[in-house]
C-alpha positions as CSV (number, residue, x, y, z in Angstrom):
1,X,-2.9,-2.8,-31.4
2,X,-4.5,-2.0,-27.9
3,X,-6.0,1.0,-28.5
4,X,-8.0,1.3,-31.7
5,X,-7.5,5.0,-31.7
6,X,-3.6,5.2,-32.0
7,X,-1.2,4.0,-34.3
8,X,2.7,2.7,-34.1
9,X,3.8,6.0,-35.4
10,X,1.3,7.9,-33.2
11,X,2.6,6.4,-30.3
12,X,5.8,6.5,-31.4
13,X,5.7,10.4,-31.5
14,X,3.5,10.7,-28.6
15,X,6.1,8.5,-26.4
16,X,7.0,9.0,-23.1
17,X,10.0,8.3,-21.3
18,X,8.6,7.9,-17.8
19,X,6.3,5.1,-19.1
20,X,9.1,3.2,-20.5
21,X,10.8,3.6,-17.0
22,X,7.5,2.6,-15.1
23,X,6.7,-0.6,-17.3
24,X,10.6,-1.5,-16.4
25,X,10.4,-1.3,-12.6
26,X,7.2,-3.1,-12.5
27,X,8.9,-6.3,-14.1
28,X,11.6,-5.8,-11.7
29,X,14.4,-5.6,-14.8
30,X,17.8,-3.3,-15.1
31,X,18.7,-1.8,-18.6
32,X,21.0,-3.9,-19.2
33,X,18.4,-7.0,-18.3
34,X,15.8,-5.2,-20.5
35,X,18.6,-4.8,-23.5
36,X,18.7,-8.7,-23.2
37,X,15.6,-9.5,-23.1
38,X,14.6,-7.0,-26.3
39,X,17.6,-8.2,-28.2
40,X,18.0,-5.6,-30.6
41,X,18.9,-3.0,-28.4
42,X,21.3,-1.9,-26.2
43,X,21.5,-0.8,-22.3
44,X,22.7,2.8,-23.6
45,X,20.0,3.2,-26.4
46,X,17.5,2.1,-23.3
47,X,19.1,4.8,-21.4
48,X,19.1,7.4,-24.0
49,X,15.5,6.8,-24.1
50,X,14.7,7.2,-20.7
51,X,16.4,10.2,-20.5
52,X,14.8,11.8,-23.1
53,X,17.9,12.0,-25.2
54,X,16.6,9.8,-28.0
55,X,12.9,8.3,-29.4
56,X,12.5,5.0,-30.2
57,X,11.7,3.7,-33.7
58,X,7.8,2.1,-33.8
59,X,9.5,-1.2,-34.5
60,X,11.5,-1.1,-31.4
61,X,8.9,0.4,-29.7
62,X,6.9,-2.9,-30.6
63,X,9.6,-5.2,-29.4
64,X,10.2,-3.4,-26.5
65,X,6.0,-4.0,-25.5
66,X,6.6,-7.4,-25.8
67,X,9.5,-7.6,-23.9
68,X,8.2,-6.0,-20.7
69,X,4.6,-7.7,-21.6
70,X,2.5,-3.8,-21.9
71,X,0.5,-2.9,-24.7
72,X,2.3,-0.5,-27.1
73,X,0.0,1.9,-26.0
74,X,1.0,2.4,-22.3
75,X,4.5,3.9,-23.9
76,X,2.4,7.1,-25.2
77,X,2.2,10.2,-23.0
78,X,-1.4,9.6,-20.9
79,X,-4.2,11.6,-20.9
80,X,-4.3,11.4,-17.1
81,X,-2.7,14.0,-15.1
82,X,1.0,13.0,-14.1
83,X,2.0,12.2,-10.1
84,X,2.9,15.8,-8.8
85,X,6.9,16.0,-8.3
86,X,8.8,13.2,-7.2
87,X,6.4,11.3,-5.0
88,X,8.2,8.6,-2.2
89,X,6.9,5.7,-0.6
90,X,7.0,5.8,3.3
91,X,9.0,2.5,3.7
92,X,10.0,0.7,6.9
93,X,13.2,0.5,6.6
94,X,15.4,1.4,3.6
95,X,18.3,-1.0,4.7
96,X,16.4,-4.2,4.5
97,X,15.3,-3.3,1.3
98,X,17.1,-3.2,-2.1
99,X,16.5,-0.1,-4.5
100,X,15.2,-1.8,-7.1
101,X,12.3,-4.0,-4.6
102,X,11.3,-0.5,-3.8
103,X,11.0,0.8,-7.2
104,X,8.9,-2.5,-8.4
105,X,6.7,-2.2,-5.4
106,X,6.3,1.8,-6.1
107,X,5.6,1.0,-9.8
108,X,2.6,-1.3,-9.0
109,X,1.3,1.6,-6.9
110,X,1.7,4.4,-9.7
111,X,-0.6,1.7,-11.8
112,X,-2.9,1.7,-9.0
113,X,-3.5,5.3,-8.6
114,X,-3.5,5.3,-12.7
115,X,-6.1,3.1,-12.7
116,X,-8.1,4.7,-10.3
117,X,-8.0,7.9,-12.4
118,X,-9.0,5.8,-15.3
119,X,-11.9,4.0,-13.5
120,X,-12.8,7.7,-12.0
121,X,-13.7,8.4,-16.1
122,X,-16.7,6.1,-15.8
123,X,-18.0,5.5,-12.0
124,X,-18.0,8.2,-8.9
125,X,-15.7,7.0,-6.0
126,X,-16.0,8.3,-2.9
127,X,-14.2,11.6,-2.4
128,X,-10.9,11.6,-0.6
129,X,-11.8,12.5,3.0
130,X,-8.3,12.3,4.8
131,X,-7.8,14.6,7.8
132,X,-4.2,16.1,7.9
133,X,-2.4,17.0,11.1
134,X,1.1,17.9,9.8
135,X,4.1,17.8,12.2
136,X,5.0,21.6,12.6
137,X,8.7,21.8,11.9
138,X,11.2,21.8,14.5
139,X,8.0,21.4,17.1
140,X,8.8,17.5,18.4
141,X,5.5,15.9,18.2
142,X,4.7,13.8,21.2
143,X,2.9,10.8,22.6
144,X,-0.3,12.9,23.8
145,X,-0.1,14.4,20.2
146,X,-0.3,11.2,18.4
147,X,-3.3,9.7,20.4
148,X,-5.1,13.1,19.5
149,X,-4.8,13.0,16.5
150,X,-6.4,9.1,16.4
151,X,-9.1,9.8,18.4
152,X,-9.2,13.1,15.7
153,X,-9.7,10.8,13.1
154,X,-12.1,8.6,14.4
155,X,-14.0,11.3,15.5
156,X,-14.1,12.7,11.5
157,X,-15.1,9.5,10.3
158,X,-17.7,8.9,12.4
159,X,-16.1,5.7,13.7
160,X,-17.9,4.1,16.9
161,X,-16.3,3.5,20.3
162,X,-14.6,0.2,20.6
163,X,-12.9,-2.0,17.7
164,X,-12.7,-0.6,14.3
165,X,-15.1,-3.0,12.4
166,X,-12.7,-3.0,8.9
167,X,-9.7,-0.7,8.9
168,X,-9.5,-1.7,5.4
169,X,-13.4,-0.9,4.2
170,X,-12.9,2.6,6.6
171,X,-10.1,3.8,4.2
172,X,-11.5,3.0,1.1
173,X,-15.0,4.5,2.1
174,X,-12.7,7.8,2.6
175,X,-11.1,7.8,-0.9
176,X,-8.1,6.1,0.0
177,X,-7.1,3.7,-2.4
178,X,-6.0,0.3,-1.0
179,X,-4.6,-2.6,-2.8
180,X,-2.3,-6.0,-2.1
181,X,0.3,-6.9,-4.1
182,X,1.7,-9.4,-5.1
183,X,5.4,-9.0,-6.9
184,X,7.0,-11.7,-5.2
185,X,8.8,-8.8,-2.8
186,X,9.1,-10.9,0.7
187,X,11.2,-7.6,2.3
188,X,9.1,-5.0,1.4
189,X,6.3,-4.7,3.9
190,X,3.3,-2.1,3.8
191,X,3.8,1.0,2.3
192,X,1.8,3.8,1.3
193,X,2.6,6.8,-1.5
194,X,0.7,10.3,-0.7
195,X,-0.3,11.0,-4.2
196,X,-2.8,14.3,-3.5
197,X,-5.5,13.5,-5.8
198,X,-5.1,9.8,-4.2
199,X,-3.3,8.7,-1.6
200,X,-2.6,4.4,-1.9
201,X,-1.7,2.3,0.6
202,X,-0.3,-0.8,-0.3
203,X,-0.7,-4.1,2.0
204,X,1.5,-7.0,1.4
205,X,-0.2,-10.5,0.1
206,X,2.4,-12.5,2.2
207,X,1.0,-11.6,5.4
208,X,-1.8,-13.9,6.3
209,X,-2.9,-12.7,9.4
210,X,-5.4,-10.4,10.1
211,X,-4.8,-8.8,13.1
212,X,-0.6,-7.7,11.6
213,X,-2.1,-6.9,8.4
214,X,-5.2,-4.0,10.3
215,X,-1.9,-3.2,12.4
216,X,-0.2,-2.7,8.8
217,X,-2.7,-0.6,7.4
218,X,-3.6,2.0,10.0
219,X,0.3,2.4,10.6
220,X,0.3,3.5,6.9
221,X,-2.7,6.0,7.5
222,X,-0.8,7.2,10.4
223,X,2.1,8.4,7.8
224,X,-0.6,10.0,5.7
225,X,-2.5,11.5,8.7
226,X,0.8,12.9,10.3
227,X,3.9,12.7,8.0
228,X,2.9,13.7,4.1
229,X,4.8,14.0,1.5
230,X,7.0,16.3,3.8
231,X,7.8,13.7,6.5
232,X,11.1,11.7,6.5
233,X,10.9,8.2,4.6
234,X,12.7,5.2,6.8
235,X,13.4,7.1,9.6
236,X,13.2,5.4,13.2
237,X,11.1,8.3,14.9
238,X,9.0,8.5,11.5
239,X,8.1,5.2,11.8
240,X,7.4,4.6,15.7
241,X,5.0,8.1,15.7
242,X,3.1,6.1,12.8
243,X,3.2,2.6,14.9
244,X,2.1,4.8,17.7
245,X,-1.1,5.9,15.9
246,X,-1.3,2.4,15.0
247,X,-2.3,1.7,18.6
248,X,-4.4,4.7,19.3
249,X,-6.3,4.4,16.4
250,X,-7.2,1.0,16.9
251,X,-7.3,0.8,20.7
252,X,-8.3,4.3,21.9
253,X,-6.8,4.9,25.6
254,X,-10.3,5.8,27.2
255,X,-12.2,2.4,26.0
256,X,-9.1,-0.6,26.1
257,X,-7.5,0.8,29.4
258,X,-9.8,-0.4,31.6
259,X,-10.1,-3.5,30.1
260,X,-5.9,-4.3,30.3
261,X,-4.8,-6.7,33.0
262,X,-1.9,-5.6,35.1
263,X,-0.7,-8.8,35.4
264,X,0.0,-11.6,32.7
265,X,-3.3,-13.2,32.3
266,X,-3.1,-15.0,28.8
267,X,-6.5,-16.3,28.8
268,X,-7.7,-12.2,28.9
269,X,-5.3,-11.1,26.4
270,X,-6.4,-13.9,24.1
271,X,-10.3,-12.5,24.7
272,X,-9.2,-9.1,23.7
273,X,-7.4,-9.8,20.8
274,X,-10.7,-12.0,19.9
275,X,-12.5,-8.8,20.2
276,X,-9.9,-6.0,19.5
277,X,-8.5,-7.8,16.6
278,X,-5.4,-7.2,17.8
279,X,-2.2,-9.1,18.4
280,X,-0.9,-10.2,21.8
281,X,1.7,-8.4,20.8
282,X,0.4,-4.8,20.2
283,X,-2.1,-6.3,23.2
284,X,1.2,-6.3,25.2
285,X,3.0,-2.7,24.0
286,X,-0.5,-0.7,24.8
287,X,-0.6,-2.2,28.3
288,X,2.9,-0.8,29.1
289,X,2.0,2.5,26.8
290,X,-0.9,2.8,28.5
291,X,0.9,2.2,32.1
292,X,-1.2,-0.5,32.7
293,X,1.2,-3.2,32.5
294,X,4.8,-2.6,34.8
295,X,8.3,-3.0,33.2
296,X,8.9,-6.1,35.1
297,X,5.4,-7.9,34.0
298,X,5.9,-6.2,30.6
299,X,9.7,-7.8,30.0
300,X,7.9,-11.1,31.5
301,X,5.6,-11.3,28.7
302,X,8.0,-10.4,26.3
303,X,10.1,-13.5,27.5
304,X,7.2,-15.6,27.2
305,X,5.8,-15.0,24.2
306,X,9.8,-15.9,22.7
307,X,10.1,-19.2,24.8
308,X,6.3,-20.3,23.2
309,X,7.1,-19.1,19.9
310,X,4.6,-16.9,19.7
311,X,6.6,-14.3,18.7
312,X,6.4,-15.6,15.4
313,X,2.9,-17.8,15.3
314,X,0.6,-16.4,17.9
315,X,-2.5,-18.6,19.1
316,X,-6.4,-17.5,18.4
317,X,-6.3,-17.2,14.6
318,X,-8.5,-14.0,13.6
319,X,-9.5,-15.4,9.8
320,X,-8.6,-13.9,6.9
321,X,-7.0,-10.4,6.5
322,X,-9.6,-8.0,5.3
323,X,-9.5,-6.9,1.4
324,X,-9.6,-4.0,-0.3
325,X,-12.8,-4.2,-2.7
326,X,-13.1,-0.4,-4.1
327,X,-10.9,-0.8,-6.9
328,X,-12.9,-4.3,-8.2
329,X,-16.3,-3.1,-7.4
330,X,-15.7,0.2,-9.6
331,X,-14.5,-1.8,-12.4
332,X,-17.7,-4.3,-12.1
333,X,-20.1,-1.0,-12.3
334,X,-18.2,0.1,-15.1
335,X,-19.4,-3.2,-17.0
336,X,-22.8,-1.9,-16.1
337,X,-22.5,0.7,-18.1
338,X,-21.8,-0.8,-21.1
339,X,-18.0,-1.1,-20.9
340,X,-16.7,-4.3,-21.3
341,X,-13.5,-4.7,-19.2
342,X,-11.5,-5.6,-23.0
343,X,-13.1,-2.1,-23.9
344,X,-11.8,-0.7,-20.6
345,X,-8.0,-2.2,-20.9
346,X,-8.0,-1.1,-24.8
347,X,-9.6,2.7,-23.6
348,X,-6.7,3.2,-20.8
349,X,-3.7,1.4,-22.5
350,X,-2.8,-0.4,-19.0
351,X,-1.3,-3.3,-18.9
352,X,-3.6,-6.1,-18.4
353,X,-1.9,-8.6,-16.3
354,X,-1.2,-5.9,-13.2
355,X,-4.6,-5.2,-13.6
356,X,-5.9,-8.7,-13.1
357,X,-3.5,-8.4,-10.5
358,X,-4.7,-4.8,-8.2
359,X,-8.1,-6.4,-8.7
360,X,-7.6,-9.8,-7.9
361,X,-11.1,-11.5,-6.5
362,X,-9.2,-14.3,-4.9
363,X,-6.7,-12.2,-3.1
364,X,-8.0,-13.9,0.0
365,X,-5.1,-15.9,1.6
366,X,-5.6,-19.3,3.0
367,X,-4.1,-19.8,6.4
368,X,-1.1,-20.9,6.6
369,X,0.7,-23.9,7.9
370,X,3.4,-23.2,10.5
371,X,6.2,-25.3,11.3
């Protein structure tokens, strides 16, 4: 047994149905897969017990830990306070992505913010620092909006004029909990989920690139900045306001303007994204944005980037995409003070594979070949 302190018919009483549901979504399994793979149970008794309905026996309970590869443990009701209400991911687009992708990919995040909470037992993280600026509702929110609140943001965080150094290391120094994951989910892209206690935005490992995967990561701080938990999830004006603070945030109007050509100079939009750490594509969208760059020239580019294929492989590689390191360097201070990470998995009754997994120290993609 995982945790010393609780036996099969302690954690049989103390069981709670939302775990059972969490630990199904995160292996990506139906009831009726789940039934299969237990063996002894059916899709309705699985159902009866996520409903609250029914218990399960300690025996099934075992068989059932097995199955879906969690200690026993996890199934008990947690000492850690529960997500408030029904929390959503904002997700890009809820057409190109199946109902059950989305609820593997919002399991992994519950675990993240779970294992924050449980790492928050031991170490101090940095408080959660997130500026809100809530859409009034019924007041449109428009383009002059949006960059304020950017430069708003940067201004809070103290963030220097020019290129943001890390995008990734800025939200984590704020209390925003960042992780990459890797469930084998090609059509979900970034997400985030605003818990309140901890917000977590949540990166996709397929994307080697850095300059998409910054672009990725303040798009999901523009959901949290502006959007909430109020704002609506999948929806086309949702979702350009937060590519929209993308830009800003990243390439604030008074210090890239200036330094936009009007016309298509490829060598100087190379140099920027070299120094922006940017793509030629979001390069491109803030020079038209920006009214720097003319219809014409701007449909020009557009053209040209498809005929070179840079549309889908753009030249000057960037390096790696920056990683999260909050998460791993809390759990490495909590082995200096005296707890093992076998003590810590046995203390908080996670499941020790995801763990290895949100923490991962090689998370670090190689480039890519392209073909």
């Amino acid at each position: 047994m995982n945790d010393p302190q609780l036996d099969p018919g302690d954690i049989a009483a103390l069981f709670d149905r939302a775990r059972l549901r969490m630990a199904r979504e995160l292996r990506g399994l139906t009831q009726v897969q789940l039934a299969r793979e237990v063996g002894s149970v059916t899709a309705a008794s699985i159902s009866q017990f996520e409903n609250g309905h029914t218990k399960p026996a300690a025996s099934t309970l075992r068989r059932l830990a097995v199955a879906l590869r969690v200690p026993a443990s996890f199934f008990a009701a947690p000492a850690r306070p529960p997500a408030q209400g029904q929390v959503n991911g904002f997700f890009r687009s809820l057409r190109s992505t199946s109902p059950r992708d989305r609820q593997q990919a919002l399991a992994y995040v519950h675990l993240a913010r779970e294992l924050t909470l449980e790492l928050e037992k031991y170490v101090a993280l940095p408080d959660l620092d997130l500026p809100r600026m809530p859409i009034e509702e019924g007041q449109p929110l428009r383009s002059a909006d949006i960059e304020q609140a950017a430069a708003r943001v940067r201004e809070h965080w103290n963030v220097p004029r020019g290129p943001v150094q890390d995008v990734v290391r800025l939200l984590e120094m704020n209390g925003i909990i960042v992780v990459r994951f890797r469930v084998n989910l090609e059509k979900v892209d970034a997400f985030c989920v605003d818990f309140s206690d901890r917000p977590v935005i949540a990166l996709g490992a397929d994307k080697g690139l850095r300059d998409r995967s910054r672009f990725d990561a303040a798009h999901e701080l523009g959901h949290l900045v502006l959007h909430g938990i109020t704002g609506k999830i999948g929806d086309k004006a949702t979702e350009s306001q937060a590519h929209e603070f993308a830009a800003a945030f990243l390439m604030p109007a008074n210090d890239i303007k200036p330094e936009l050509p009007e016309r298509l100079d490829w060598p100087a939009l190379l140099r920027l994204k070299a120094k922006w750490h940017v793509s030629l594509a979001a390069l491109l969208v803030r020079a038209k944005t920006l009214d720097v760059m003319n219809e014409n020239t701007y449909a020009q580019a557009w053209k040209a980037l498809s005929v070179r294929g840079w549309r889908k492989a753009e030249p000057g590689s960037l390096g790696n995409p920056e990683a999260p390191v909050l998460l791993r360097r809390a759990l490495e201070l909590t082995e200096t003070t005296g707890v093992s990470f076998d003590d810590f998995i046995n203390r908080c009754g996670l499941p020790e594979v995801d763990i290895r997994t949100l923490i991962d120290r090689d998370i670090i993609e190689r480039p890519r070949v392209e073909f």
